[in-house]
N, C-alpha and C positions, 0 to 999 in steps of 0.2 A: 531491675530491682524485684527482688521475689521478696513479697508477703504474702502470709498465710493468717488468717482472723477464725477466730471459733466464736459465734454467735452465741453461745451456751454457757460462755464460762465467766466467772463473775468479776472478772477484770474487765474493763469495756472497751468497747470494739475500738473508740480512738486512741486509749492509753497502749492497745494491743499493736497498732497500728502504729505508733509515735515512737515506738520502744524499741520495733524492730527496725527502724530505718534508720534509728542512734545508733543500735548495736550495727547495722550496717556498713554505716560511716564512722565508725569508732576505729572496725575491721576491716578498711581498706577496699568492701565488696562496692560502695558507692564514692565514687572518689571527689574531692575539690571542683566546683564549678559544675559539678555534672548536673544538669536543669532535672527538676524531680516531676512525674507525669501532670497534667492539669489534676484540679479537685474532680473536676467530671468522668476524664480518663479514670481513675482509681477510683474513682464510686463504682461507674460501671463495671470494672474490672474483679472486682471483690465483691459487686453486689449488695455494698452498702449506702448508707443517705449520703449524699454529698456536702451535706451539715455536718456529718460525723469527721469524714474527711480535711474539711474546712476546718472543725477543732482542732483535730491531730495537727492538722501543716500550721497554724494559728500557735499552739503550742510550742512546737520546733523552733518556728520565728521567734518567740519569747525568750525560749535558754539558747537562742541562736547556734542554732547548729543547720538550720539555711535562712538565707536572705529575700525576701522581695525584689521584681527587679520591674518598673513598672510597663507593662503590657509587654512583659515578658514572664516564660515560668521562672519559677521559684528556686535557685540554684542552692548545691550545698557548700556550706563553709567550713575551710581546712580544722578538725578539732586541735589538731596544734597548734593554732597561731594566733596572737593577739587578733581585736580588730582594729582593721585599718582604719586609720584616722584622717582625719581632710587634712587638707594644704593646713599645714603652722609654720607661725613664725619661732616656734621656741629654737635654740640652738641644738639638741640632740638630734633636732630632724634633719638640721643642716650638715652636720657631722657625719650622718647616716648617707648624707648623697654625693658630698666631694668637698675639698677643701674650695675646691674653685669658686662651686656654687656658694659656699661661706662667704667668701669674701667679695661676689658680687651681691649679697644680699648685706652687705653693709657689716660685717661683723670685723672687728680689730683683730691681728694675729694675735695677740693678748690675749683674749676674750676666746678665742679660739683655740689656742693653747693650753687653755687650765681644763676648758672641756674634755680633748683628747688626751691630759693628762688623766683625769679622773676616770675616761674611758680606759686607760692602760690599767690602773689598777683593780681592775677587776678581776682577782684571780682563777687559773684556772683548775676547772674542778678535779678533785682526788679522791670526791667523794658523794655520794647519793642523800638528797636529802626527800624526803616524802612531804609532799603539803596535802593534806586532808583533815576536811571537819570533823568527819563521822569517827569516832575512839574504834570500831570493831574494824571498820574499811582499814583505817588507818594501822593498825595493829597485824592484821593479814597481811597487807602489801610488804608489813617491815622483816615479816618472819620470811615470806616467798623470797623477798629480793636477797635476803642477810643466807638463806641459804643456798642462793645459787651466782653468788657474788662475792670475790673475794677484798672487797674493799668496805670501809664503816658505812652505814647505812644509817640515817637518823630521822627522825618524823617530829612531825609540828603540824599547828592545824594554821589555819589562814588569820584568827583571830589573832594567836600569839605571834606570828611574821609580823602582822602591822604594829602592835605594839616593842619589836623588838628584832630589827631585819639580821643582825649579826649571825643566826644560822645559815645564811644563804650565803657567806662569804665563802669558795672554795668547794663551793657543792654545786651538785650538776642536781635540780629541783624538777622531781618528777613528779605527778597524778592522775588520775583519771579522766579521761574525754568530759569535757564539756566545763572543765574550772580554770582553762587555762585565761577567760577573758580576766576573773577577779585575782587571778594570782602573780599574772603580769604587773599588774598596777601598781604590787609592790615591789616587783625586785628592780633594781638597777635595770635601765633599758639594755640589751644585750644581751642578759644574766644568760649563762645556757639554762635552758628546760626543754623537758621530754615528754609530751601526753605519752599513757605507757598503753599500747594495744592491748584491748582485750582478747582473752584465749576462746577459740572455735569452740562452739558448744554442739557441734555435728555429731560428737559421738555419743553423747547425753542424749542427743534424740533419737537416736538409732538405736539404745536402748528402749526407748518408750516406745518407740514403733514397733519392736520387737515380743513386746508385752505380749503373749495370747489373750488374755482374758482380761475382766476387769480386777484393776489394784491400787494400790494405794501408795501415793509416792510424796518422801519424806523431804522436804527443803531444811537443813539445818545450818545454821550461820551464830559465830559469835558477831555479825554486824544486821542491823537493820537494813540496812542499805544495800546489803546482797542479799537480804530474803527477800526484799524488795522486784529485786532486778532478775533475778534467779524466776519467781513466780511469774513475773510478766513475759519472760521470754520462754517460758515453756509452756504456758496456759494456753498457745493455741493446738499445741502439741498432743496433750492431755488433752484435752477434748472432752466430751462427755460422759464418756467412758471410764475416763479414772477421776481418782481423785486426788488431790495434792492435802498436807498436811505442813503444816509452818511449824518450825521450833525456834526461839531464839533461845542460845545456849549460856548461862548465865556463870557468872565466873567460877572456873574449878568445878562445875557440877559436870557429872558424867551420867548420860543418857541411855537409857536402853530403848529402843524402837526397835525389837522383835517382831514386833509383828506387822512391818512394815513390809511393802514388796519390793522396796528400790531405795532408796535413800543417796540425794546428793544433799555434796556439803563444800565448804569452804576449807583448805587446808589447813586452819590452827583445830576446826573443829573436830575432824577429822580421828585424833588422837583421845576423843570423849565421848565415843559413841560407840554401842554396841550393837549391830543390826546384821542381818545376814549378806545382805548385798548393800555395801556402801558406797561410794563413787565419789571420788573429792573433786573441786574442781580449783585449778589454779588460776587465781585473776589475770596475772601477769601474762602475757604470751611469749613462747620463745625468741622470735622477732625484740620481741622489746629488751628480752635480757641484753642478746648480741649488741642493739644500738645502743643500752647504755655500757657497754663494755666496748664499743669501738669508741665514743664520744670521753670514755676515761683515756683510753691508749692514746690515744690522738693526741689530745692535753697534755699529756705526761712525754710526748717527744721534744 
């Protein structure tokens, strides 16, 4: 696991620290179960407090994206998948492991019956549906996926699902790492859904390293949430040397940042800004399109 921490820069050393080992296991570079080094190991390693350390991993545990394991390390957990729930007696868990086991755990074929009837009619999906809070997140992932997808693509935030599940009938329900535990809870046990990879940011930094001298570099986003995530994953990059500059882009307004040296952005913003060197970046990863375009073919035989 390669982390990089800038002492200097005014995002702090554990948010720097927490952000890159999300985007790590978002990106496939840290995989499922794979135990993350001790608090001591990575203090010393970084040359940071081992309190700071202990935040970060304390944090992580929180929005569970690794587990506790007791007097063992701290492993990561898959960001696509529900979590695992202990032994239950409800019937969908018995459906889930055999019919067999149904009917030694006492259940009627009745009873049993109407379950995997209800699990039949779950159809299969034809179409993409986006669950996310944030309106700017939400509104990027729907313009990326509707242009490189030939199927309807629809968005809803987690609020309006619970109130109203019938979007998710017939849709394959995609989002971002780390929502899949609250988003599960609502759909029909089974529902298909797809955390969607995020894209390599390798070449955004190999600009910035490239930088000769000191400059000034533009984060611009119609979402809060990716100038968010955009600044914390470059701020150890930028370094002391440059400086970073936040725009949130507010509806229809078109921005000029001339005099800016670099400028990343989000791809709706992209088409609102005038600067010399702009560089957009797309949420989505290629990998993700292909899986939800293999997981629609598949359904559709």
């Amino acid at each position: 696991m390669h982390i990089r921490i800038d002492k200097g820069s005014d995002v702090t050393i554990s948010r720097q620290l927490s952000e890159q080992i999300v985007f790590q296991i978002a990106t496939g570079k840290v995989k499922p179960e794979d135990p993350l080094p001790s608090v001591r190991e990575l203090a010393l390693r970084l040359k940071v407090s081992p309190t700071t350390v202990s935040e970060a991993y304390q944090n992580l545990v929180e929005r569970l994206w690794i587990k506790r394991n007791r007097g063992k390390k701290m492993v990561v957990r898959a960001p696509d998948r529900p979590l695992e729930s202990g032994p239950a007696a409800d019937l969908d868990d018995l459906i889930d492991a055999t019919i067999h086991k149904a009917r030694e755990r006492g259940y009627t074929l009745q009873e049993l019956r109407k379950r995997v009837q209800d699990r039949l009619l779950i159809e299969h999906p034809d179409h993409v549906l986006i669950v996310e809070e944030e309106p700017g997140m939400r509104r990027i992932l729907q313009e990326e996926l509707s242009e490189k997808l030939p199927v309807a693509i629809a968005s809803t935030s987690l609020d309006a699902l619970s109130e109203n599940a019938s979007p998710v009938i017939g849709a394959l329900v995609v989002f971002i790492p780390g929502r899949v535990w609250r988003i599960a809870s609502q759909l029909p046990r089974g529902h298909p859904m797809l955390a969607l990879e995020p894209s390599s940011i390798e070449d955004h930094l190999n600009r910035i390293r490239n930088l000769k001298t000191a400059s000034v570099i533009g984060i611009v986003s119609i979402s809060p949430l990716f100038l968010e995530m955009a600044k914390t994953l470059l701020a150890p990059f930028v370094g002391s040397v440059h400086a970073i500059e936040e725009h949130l882009l507010e509806e229809n307004r078109i921005i000029s940042l001339s005099g800016l040296d670099l400028v990343f952005c989000d791809t709706v913003s992209r088409r609102r800004i005038r600067a010399s060197k702009v560089i957009p970046h797309s949420v989505t990863s290629g990998p993700s399109i292909l899986e939800i375009s293999s997981r629609l073919d598949s359904s559709a035989r």
